[in-house]
C-alpha positions in Angstrom: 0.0 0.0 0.0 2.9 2.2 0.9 4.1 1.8 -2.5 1.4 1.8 -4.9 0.5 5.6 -2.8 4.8 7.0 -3.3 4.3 8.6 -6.4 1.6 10.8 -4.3 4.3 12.2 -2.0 5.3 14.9 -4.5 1.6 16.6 -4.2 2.7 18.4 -0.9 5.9 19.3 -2.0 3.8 21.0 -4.9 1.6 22.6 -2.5 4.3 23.8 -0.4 6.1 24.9 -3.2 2.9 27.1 -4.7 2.5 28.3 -0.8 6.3 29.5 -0.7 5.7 31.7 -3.9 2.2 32.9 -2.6 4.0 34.2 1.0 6.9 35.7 -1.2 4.9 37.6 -3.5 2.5 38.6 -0.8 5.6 39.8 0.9 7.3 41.5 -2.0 3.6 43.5 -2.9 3.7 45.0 1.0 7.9 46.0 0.3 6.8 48.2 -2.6 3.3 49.8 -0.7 5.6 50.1 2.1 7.8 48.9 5.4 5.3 45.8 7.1 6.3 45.0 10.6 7.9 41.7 9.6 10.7 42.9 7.5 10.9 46.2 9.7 11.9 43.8 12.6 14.2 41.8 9.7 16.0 44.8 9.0 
């Protein structure tokens, strides 16, 4: 069963992937309106 279901292990990857460039968009959209408390306590 653990098998015939591996080829389904790269869905989350995927997901997480697509999630990674959702946060970093998001984040790079609030750097151009202006300084959002997370990357003011980054920099």
């Amino acid at each position: 069963m653990l098998y015939q279901r591996k080829p389904l292990k790269l869905a989350p990857c995927a997901s997480y992937f697509s999630f990674c460039i959702f946060i970093l968009s998001v984040l790079f959209l609030s750097l151009i309106d202006g300084c959002i408390p997370l990357t003011c306590v980054i920099h």
